[in-house]
C-alpha positions in Angstrom: 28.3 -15.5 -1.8 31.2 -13.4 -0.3 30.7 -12.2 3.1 31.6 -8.4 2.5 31.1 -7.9 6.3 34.1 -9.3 6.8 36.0 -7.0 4.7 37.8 -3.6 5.7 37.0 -0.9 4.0 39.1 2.1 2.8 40.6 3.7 5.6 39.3 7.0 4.2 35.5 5.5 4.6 36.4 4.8 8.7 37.6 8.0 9.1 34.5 9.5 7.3 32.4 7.0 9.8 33.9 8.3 12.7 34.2 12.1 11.9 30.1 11.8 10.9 29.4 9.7 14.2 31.7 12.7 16.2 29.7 15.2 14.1 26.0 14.2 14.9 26.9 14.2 18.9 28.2 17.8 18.4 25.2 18.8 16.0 22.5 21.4 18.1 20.6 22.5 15.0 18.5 20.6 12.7 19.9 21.9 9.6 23.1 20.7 10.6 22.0 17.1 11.4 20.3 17.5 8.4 23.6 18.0 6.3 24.6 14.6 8.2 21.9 12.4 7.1 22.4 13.8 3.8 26.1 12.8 3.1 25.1 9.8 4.7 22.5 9.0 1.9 25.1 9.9 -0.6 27.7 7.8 1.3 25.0 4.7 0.5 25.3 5.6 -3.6 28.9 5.3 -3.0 29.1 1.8 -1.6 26.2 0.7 -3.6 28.4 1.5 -6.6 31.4 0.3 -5.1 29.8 -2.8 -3.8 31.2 -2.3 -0.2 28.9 -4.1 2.2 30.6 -2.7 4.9 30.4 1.1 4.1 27.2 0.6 3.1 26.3 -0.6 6.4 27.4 2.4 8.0 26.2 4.6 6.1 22.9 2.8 7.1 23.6 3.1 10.0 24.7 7.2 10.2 21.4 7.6 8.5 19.3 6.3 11.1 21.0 7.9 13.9 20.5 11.3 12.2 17.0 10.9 11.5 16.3 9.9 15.0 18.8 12.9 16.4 17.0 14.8 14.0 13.2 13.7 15.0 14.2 14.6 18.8 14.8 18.6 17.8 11.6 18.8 15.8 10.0 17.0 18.4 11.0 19.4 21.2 10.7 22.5 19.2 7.5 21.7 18.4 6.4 20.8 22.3 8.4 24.0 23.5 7.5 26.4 20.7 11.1 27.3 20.0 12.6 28.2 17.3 14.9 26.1 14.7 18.2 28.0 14.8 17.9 30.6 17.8 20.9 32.3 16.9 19.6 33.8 13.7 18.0 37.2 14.1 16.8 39.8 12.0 18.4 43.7 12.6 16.2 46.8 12.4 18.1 49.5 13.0 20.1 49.5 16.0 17.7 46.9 17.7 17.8 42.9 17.3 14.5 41.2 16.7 14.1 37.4 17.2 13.6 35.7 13.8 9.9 33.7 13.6 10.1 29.9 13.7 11.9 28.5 10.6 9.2 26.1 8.8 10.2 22.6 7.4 10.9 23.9 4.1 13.2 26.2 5.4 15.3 23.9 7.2 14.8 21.0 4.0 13.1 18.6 5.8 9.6 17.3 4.4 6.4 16.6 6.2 7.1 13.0 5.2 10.2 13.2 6.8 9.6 14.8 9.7 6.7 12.3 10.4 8.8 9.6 10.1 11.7 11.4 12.0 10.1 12.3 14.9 8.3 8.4 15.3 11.8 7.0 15.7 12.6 9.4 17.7 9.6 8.4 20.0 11.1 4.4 20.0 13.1 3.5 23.2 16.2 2.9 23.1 16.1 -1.0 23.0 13.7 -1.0 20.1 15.8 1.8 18.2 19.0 0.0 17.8 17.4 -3.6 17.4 15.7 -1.7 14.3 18.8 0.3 13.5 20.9 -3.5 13.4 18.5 -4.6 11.2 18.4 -1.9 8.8 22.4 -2.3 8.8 22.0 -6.2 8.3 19.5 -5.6 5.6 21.0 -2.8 3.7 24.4 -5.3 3.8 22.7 -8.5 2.3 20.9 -6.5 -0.1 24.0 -5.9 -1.8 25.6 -9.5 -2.1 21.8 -11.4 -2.4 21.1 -12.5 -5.7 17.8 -11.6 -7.8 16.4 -14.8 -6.5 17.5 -14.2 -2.9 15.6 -11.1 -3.1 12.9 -11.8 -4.7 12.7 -14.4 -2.2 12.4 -12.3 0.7 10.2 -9.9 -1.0 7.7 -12.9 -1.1 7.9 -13.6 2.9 7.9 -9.6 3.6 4.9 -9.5 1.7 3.3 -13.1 3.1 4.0 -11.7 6.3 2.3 -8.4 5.7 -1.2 -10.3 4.7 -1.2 -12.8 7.2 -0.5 -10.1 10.1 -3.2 -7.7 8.3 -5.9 -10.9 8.3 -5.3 -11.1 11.9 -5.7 -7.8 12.8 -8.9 -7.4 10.8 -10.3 -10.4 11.9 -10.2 -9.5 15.3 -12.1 -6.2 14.3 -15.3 -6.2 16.8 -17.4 -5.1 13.8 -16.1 -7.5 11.7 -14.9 -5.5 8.5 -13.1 -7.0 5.4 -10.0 -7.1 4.1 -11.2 -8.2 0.9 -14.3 -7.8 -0.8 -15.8 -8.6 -4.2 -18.7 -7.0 -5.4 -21.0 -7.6 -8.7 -23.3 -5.1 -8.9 -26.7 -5.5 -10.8 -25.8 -2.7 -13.0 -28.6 -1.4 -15.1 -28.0 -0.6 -18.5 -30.1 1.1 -20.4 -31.0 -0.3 -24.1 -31.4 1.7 -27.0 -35.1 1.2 -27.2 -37.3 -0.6 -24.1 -39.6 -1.6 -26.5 -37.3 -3.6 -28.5 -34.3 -4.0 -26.7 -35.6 -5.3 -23.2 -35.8 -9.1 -24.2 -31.6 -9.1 -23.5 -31.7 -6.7 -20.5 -30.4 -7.9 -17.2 -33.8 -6.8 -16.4 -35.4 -10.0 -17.0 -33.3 -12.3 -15.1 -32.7 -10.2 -11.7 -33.7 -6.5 -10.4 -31.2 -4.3 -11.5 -29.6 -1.1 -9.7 -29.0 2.3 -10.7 -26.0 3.9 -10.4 -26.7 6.3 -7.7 -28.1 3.4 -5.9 -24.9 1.1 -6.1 -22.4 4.5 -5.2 -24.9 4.7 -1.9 -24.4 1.2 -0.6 -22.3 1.4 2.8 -19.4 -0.4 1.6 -17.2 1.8 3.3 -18.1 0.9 6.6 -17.8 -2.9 6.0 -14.2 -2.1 4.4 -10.8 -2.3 7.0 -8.5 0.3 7.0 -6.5 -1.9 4.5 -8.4 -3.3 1.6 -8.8 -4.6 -1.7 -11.8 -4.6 -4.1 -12.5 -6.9 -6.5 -15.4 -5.1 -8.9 -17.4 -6.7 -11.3 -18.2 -4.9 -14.9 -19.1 -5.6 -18.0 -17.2 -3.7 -21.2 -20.3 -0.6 -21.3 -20.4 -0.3 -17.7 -16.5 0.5 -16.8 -17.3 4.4 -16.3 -20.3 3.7 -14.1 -17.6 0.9 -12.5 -14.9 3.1 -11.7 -17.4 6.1 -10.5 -18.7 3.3 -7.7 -15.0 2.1 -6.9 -14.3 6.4 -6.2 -17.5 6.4 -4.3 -16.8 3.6 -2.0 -13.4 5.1 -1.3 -11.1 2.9 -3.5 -8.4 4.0 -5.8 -8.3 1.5 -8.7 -5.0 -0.1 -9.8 -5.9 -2.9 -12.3 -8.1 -5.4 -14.1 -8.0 -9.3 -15.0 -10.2 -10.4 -18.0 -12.8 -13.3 -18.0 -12.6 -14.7 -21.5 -16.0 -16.6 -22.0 -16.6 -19.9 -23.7 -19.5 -18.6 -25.8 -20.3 -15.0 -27.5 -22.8 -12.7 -25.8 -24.7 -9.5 -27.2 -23.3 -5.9 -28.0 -23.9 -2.7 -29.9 -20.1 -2.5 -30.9 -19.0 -5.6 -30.6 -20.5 -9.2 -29.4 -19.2 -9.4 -26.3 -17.2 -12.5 -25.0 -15.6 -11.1 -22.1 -16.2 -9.1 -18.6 -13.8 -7.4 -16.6 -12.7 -7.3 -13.1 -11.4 -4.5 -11.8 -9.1 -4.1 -8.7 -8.7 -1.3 -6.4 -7.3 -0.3 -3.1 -7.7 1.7 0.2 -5.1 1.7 2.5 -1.7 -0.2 2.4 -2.3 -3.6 0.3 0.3 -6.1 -0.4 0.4 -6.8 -4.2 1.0 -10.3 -5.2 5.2 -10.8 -4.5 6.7 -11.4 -7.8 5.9 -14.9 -10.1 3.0 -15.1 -7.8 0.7 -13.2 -10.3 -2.1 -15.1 -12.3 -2.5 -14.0 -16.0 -4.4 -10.7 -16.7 -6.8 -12.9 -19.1 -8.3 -16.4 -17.9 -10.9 -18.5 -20.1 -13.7 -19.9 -18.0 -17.0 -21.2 -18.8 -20.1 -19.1 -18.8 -22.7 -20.3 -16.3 -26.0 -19.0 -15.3 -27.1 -15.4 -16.1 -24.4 -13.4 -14.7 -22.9 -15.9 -12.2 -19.6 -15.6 -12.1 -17.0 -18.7 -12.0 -15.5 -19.9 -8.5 -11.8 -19.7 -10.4 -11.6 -15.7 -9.8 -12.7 -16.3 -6.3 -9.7 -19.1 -6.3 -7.5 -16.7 -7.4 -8.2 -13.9 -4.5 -7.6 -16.5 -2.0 -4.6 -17.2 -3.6 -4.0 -14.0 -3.1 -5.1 -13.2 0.2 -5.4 -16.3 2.5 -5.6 -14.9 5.4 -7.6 -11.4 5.2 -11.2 -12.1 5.9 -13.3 -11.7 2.8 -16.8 -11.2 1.4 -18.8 -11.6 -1.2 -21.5 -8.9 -2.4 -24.0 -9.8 -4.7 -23.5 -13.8 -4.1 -25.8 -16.1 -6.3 -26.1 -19.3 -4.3 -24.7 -20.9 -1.3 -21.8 -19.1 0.2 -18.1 -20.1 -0.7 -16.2 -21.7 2.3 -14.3 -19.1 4.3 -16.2 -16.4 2.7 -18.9 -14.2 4.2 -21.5 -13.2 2.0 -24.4 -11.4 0.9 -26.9 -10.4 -1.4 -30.4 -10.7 -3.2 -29.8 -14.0 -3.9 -27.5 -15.6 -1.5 -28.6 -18.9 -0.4 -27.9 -18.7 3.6 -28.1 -16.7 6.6 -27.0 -13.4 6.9 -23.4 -11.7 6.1 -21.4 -13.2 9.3 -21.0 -10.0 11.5 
């Protein structure tokens, strides 16, 4: 791989560097440290397209100085109630009235932005440039890595991300979940009681309405950060979706369970059962060639048990959050916590 950091660039690109770094030390408005971190963004395209490592890295590097020049002045106009450009003022006849505070969209700058602005600007100035460097660094072997390389290091980013989230969780004194998998006894209704009920779920467990499964306290048993993994069978994925909403998850996709044997169905004779997957929070998703299939064949056990291989497949997914099972028929799974009508064991570990 060529090290382009060893390169020089155009000496039009210094001089740009230079003028831009003399520029956002003069700069005493927002809106002009603004302009700054905007040429610098477009100074990134450039190098990107030129493949200049080195101008890249600058660029990178004027970028993050003017968001953190510009987090200061909407830090301290916010603490000192002053306005954005002081020298603008509105006439009225002969008389000069001071203009009311410019708002964000005024001066260009989102709410987004001006979050994320004014948190580096609270960083000391150790941990600012350490982060800066490695922003450079990382925006300059982003250029020269190879697809591998980076999906590579997307894999440890995102490793890194669910092991530091299982710790953090764990420690929790309530003990709440990063990960939690729930199969509901959903009652559905037959077309007829009288004739219908000898295949209803009815018979082999107590079953739940739906208002009754949306009122479980899930949420206070979920971490900030947290993934659901939500039984339901092919009539019940309104009912399944309305419950994920209700717990406070936002639901991003679905793996199929393929069945050894054909079941019952108005439509069609079921053979599979879906498990749906949603979100709260910030979630890694699986780094990239980690993901199972969206369909896996497994045998069917007892009446609605589920097989161990989509438990398997979570912890493949998330070794290190802590996770529980709602709903668990039988003995608990190692490392899991668990809970339900039918859980062989003590209580949910709190």
């Amino acid at each position: 791989m060529t090290d382009r950091s060893l390169e020089t660039p155009p000496r039009h690109a210094l001089s740009r560097y230079d003028e831009a770094c003399r520029s956002l030390e003069a700069a005493v408005r927002v809106d002009e440290v603004k302009e700054i971190h905007d040429q610098a963004v477009a100074m990134q395209e450039y190098a990107r397209q030129a493949k200049d490592g080195k101008l890249l890295g600058w660029a990178t590097e004027i970028k993050l100085r003017a968001e953190r020049r510009a987090g200061e002045m909407l830090a301290a106009m916010h603490a000192k109630g002053e306005r954005a450009t002081p020298a603008h003022t509105l006439s009225r006849g002969d008389s000069l009235l001071p203009r009311e505070k410019q708002t964000l969209d005024e001066l260009g700058v989102t709410k987004t932005q001006s979050s994320r602005w004014q948190k580096l600007a609270a960083l000391d100035e150790d941990e600012f440039e350490a982060r800066a460097a490695a922003a450079t660094q990382q925006a300059m072997w982003t250029l020269d890595a190879t697809r591998e390389e980076r999906q590579a290091a997307k894999k440890a980013h995102r490793e890194a991300r669910e092991a530091e989230l299982g710790a953090r969780q764990t420690a929790l004194p309530d003990r709440r979940y990063g990960v939690i998998v729930a199969d509901p006894p959903w009652r559905f209704e037959v077309y007829s009681r009288e004739s219908g009920m000898d295949r209803a779920a009815d018979n082999h467990y107590p079953t739940t309405s739906l208002e009754e499964v949306e009122a479980l306290d899930v949420p206070s048993i979920a971490a900030d950060d947290c993934v659901l993994f939500l039984w339901a069978t092919a009539p019940m994925i309104e009912h399944a979706l309305a419950v994920m909403r209700a717990w406070g998850f936002s639901y991003k996709s679905q793996v199929v369970w393929i069945k050894d044997r054909v079941g019952h169905g108005y439509w069609f004779r079921n053979k599979h059962e879906l498990l749906l997957v949603g979100t709260r929070g910030h979630v890694p998703a699986p780094a990239m060639g980690e993901q199972f299939n969206s369909a896996i064949e497994a045998m069917v056990g007892e009446h609605s048990a589920k097989p161990e291989v989509f438990l398997e497949l979570v912890e493949a997914y998330f070794p290190s959050l802590p996770r529980i099972e709602l709903n668990r028929r039988g003995a608990a799974r190692p490392g899991w916590a668990a809970w339900g009508n039918e859980f062989e064991g003590a209580e949910a570990a709190q």
